[in-house]
MARFI-891522 format. One line per 8 residues: number of its first residue (from 1); their letters; for each residue x, y, z of N, C-alpha, C, CB. Coordinates in nm, 3 decimals. Glycine has a CB too. Layout:
N
NUM	A	X:Y:Z:X:Y:Z:X:Y:Z:X:Y:Z; ...
This chain:
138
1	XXXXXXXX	1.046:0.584:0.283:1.030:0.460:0.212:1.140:0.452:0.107:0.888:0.448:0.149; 1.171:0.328:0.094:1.318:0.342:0.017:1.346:0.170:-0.036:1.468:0.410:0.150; 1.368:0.173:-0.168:1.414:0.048:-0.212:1.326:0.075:-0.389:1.351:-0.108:-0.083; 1.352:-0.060:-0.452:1.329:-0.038:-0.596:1.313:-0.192:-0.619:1.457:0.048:-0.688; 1.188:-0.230:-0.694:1.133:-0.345:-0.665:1.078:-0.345:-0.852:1.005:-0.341:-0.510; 1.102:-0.472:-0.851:1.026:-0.456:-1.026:0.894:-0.612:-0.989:1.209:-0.512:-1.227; 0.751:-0.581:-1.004:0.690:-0.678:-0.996:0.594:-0.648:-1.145:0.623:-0.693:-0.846; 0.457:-0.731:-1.158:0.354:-0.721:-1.292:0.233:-0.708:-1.223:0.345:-0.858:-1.404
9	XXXXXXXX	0.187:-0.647:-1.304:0.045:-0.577:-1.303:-0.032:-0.763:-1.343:0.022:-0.403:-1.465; -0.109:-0.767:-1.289:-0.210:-0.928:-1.325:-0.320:-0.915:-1.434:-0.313:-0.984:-1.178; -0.365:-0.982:-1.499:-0.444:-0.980:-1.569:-0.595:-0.860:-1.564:-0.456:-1.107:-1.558; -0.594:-0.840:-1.381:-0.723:-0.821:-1.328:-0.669:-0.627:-1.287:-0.771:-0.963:-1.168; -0.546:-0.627:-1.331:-0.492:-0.460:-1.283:-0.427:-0.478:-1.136:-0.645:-0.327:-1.266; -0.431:-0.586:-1.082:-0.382:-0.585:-0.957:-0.219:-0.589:-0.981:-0.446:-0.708:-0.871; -0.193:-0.538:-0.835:-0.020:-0.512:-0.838:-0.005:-0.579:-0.700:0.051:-0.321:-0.844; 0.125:-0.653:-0.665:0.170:-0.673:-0.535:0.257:-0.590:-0.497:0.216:-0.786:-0.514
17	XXXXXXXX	0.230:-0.551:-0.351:0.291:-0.460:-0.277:0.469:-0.525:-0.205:0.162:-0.425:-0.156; 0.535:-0.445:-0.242:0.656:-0.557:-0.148:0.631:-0.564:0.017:0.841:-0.485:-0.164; 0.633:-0.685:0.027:0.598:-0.645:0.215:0.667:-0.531:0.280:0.650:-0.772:0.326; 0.793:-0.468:0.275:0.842:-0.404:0.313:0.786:-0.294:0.308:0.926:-0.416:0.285; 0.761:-0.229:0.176:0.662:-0.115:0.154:0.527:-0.137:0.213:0.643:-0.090:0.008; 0.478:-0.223:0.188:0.310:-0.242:0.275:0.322:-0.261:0.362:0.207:-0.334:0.258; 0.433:-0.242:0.478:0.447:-0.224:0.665:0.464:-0.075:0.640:0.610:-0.315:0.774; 0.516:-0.004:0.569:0.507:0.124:0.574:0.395:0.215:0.506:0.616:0.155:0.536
25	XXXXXXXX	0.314:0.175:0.425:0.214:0.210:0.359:0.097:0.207:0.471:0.199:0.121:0.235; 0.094:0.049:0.508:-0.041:0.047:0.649:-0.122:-0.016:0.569:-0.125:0.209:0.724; -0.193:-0.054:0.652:-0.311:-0.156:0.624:-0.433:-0.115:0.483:-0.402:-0.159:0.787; -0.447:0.058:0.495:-0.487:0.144:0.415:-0.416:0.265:0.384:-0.588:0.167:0.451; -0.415:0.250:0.200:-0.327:0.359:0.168:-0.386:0.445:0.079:-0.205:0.318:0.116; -0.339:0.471:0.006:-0.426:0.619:-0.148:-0.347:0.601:-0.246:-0.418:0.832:-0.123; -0.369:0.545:-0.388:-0.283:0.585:-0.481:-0.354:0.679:-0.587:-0.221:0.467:-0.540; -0.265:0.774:-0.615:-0.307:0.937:-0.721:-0.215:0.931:-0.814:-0.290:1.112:-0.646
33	XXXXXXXX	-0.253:1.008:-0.900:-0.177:1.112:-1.031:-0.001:1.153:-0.923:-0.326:1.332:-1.076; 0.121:1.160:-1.010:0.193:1.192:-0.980:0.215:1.314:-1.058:0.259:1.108:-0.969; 0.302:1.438:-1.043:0.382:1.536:-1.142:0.470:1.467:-1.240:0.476:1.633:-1.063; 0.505:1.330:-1.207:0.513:1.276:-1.339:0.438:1.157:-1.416:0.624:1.249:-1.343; 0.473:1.131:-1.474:0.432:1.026:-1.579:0.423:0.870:-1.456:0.584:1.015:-1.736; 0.401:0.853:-1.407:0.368:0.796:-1.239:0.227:0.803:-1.154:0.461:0.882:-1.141; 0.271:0.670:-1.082:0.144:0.702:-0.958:0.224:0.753:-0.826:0.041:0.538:-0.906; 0.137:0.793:-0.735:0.206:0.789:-0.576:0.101:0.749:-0.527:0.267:0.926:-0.493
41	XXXXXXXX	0.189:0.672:-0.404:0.090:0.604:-0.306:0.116:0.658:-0.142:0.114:0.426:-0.319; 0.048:0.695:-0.080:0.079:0.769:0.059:-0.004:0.679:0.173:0.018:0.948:0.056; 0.047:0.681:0.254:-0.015:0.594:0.371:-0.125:0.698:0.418:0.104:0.547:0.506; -0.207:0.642:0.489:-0.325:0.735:0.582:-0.289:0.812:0.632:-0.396:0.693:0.680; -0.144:0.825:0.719:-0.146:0.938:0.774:-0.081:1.062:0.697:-0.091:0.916:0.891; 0.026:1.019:0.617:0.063:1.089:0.466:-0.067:1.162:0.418:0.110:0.964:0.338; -0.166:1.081:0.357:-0.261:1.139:0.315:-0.344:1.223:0.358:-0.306:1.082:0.285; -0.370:1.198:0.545:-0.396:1.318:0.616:-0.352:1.426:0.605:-0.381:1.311:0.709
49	XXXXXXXX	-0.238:1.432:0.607:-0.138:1.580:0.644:-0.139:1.629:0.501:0.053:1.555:0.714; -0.174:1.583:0.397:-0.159:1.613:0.242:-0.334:1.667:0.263:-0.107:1.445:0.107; -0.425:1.649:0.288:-0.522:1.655:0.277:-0.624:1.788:0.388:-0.534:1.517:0.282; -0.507:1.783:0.480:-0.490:1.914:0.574:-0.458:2.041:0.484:-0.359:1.893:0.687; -0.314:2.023:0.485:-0.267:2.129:0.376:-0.361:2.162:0.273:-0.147:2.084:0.303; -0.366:2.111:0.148:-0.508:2.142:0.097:-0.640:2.225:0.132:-0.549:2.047:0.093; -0.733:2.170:0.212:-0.776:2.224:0.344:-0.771:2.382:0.368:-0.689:2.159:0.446; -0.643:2.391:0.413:-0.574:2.550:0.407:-0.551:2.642:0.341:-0.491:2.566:0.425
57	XXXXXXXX	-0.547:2.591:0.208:-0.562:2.669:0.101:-0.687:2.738:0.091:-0.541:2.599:-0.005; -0.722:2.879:0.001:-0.780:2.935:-0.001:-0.901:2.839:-0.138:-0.701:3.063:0.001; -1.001:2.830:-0.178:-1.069:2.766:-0.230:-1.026:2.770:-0.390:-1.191:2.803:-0.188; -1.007:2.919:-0.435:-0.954:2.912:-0.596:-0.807:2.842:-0.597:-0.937:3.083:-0.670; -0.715:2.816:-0.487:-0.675:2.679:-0.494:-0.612:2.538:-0.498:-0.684:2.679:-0.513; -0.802:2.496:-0.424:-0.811:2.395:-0.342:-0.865:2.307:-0.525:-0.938:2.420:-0.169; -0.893:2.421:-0.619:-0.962:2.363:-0.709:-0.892:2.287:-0.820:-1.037:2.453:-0.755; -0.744:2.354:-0.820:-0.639:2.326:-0.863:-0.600:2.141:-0.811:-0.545:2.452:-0.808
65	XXXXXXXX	-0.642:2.120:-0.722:-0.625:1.933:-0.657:-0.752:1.871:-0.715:-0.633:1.902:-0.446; -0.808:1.905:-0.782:-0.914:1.828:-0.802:-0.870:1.706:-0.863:-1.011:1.893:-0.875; -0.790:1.695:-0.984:-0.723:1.605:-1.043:-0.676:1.443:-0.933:-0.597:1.701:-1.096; -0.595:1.529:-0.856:-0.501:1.441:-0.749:-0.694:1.373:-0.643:-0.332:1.606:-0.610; -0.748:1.478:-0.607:-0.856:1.386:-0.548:-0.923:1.333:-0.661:-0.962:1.457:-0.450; -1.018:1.325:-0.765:-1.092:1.281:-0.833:-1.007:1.119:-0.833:-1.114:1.377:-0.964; -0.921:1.127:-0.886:-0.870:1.036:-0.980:-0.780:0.945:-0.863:-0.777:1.118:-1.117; -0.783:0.996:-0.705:-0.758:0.894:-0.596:-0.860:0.800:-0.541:-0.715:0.960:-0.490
73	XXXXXXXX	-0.752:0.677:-0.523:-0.801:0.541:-0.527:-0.759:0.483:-0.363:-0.720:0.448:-0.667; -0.898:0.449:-0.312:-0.846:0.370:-0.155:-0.797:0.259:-0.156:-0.946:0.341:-0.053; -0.672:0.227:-0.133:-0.648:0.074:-0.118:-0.619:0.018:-0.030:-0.577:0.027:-0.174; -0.671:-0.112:0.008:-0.598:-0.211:0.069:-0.602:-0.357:0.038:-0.622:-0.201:0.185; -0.466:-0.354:0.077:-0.376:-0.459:-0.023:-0.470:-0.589:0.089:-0.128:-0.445:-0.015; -0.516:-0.693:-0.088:-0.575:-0.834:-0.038:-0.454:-0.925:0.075:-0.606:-0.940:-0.201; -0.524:-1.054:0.127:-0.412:-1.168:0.175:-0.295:-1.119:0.107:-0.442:-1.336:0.129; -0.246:-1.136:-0.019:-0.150:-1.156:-0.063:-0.116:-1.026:-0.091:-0.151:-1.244:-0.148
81	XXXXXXXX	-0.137:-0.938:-0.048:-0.069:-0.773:-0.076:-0.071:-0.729:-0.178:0.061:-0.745:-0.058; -0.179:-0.788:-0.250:-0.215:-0.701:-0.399:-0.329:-0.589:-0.362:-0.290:-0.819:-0.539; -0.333:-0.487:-0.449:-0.385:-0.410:-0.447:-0.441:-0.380:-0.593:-0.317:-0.337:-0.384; -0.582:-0.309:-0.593:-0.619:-0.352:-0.755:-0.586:-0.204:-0.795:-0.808:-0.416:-0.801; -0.558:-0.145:-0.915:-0.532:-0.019:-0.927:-0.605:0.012:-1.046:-0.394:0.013:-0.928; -0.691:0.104:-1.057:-0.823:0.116:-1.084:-0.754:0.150:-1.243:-0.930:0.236:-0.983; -0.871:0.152:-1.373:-0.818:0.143:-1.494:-0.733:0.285:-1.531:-0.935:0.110:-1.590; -0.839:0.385:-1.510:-0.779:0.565:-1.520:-0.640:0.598:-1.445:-0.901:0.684:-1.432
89	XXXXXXXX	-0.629:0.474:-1.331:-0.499:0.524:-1.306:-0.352:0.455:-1.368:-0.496:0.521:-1.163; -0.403:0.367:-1.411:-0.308:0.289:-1.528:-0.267:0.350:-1.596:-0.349:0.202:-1.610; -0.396:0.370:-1.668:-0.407:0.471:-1.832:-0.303:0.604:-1.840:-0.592:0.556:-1.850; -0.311:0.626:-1.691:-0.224:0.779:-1.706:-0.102:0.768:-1.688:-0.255:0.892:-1.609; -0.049:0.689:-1.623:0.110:0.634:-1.566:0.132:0.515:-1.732:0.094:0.505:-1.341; 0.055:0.499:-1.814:0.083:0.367:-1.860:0.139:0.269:-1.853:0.101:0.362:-1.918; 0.045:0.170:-1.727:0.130:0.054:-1.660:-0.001:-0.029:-1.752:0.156:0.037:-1.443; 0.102:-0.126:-1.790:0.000:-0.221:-1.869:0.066:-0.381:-1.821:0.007:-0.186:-2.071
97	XXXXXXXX	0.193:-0.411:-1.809:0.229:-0.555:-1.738:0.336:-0.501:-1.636:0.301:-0.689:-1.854; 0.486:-0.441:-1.698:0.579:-0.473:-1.551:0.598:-0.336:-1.525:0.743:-0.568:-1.559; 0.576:-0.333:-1.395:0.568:-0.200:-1.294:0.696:-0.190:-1.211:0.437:-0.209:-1.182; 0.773:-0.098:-1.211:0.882:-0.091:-1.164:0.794:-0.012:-0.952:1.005:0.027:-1.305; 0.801:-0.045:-0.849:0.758:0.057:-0.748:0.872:0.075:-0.673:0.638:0.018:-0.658; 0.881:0.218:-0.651:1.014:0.304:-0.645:0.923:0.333:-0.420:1.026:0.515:-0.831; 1.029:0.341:-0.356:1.016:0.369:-0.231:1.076:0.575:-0.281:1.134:0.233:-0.107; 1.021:0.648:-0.253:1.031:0.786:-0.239:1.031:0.850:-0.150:0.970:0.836:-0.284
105	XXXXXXXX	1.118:0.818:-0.028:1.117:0.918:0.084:0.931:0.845:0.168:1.121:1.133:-0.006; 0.847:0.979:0.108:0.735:0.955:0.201:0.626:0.929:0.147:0.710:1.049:0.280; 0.653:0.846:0.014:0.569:0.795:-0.073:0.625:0.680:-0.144:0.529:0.893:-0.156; 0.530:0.612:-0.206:0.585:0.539:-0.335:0.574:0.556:-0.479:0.549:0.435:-0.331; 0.620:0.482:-0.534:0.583:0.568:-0.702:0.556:0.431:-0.773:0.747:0.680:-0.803; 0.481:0.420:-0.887:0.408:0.302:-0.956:0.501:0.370:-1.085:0.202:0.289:-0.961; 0.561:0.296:-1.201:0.621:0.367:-1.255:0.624:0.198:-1.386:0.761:0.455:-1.154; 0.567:0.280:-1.485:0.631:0.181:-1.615:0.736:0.128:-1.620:0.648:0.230:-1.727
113	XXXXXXXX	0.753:-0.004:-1.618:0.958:-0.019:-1.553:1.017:0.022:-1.687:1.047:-0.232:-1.499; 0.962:0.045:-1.796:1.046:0.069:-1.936:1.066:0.269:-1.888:0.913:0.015:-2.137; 0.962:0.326:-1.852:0.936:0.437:-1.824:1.060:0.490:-1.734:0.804:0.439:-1.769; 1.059:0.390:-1.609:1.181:0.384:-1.551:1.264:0.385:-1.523:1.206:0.373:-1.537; 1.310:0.288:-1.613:1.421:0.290:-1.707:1.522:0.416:-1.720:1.361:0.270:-1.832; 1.417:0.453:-1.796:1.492:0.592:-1.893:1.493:0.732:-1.785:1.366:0.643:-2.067; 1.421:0.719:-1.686:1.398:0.802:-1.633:1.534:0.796:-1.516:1.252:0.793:-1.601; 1.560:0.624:-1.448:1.648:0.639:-1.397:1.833:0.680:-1.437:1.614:0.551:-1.351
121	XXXXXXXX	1.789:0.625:-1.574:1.937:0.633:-1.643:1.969:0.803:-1.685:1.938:0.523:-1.806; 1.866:0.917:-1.657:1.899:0.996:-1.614:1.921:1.112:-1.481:1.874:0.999:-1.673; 1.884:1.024:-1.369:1.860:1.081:-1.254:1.992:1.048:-1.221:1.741:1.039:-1.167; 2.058:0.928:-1.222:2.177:0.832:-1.155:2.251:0.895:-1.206:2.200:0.680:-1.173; 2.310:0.979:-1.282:2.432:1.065:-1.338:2.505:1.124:-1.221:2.385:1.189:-1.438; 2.675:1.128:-1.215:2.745:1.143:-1.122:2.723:1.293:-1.068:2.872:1.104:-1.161; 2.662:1.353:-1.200:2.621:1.499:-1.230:2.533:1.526:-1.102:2.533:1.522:-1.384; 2.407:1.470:-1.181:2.256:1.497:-1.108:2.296:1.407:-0.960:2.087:1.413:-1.220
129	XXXXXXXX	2.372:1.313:-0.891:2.380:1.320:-0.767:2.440:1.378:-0.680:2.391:1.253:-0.745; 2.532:1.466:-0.744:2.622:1.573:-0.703:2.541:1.707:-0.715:2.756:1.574:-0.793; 2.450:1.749:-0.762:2.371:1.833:-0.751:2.281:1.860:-0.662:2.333:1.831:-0.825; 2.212:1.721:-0.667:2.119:1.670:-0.482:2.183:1.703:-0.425:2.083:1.523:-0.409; 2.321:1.668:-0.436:2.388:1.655:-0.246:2.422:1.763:-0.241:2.528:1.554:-0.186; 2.485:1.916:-0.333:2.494:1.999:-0.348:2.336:2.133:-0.224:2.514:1.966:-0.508; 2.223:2.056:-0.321:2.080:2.131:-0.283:2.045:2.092:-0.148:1.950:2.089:-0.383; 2.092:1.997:-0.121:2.081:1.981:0.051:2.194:1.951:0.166:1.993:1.868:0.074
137	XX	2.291:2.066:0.059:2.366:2.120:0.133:2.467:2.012:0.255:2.270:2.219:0.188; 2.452:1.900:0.166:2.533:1.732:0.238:2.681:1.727:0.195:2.456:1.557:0.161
């Protein structure tokens, strides 16, 4: 999944999905806690194979995900490809009006667009993309 979309959170917490991303998300998706200051959203079958793995783990831990399950949300996006995103998961990403949603490979990311921001104006460095391409050896 790939592209960078800036839309607003609605009065009601709902977000619109870009169509592009919601043909790849699927009809039903999951949005959770990210490792960062973020949501991710994984399609069903994403969430399967995430939910397998898990699974496999030994139980002390499976206990360690509790976070990422508790605090995951089923969605599917209304007629108009909104999706409501529940209050706790706001609260933790702090999306309160404009939501920047980032396409991530095999997820998406819900991301404060101010949060964003700052976050992209240090990832995009000629540095840090020469380092990626460095780590995967491109």
């Amino acid at each position: 999944m790939t592209g960078e979309f800036q839309h607003s959170l609605d009065a009601k917490g709902r977000l619109s999905i870009p169509v592009r991303l919601r043909e790849e998300l699927g009809s039903l998706f999951y949005v959770t806690l990210s490792m960062d200051k973020c949501l991710s959203a994984y399609s069903g079958e994403s969430w399967a194979a995430f939910t397998a793995k898990v699974d496999a783990m030994p139980y002390v831990k499976q206990r360690k995900m509790r976070p990422l399950f508790a605090y995951a949300a089923k969605c599917e996006p209304d007629g108009q490809g909104r999706i409501l995103i529940p209050q706790n998961l706001r609260d933790f990403a702090g999306l309160t009006k404009n939501v920047a949603v980032i396409g991530c490979n095999n997820h998406v990311e819900f991301w404060d667009s101010e949060s964003w921001t700052a976050v992209n104006a240090v990832e995009t460095t000629p540095e840090n993309i020469a380092a990626v391409m460095e780590e995967l050896e491109f």
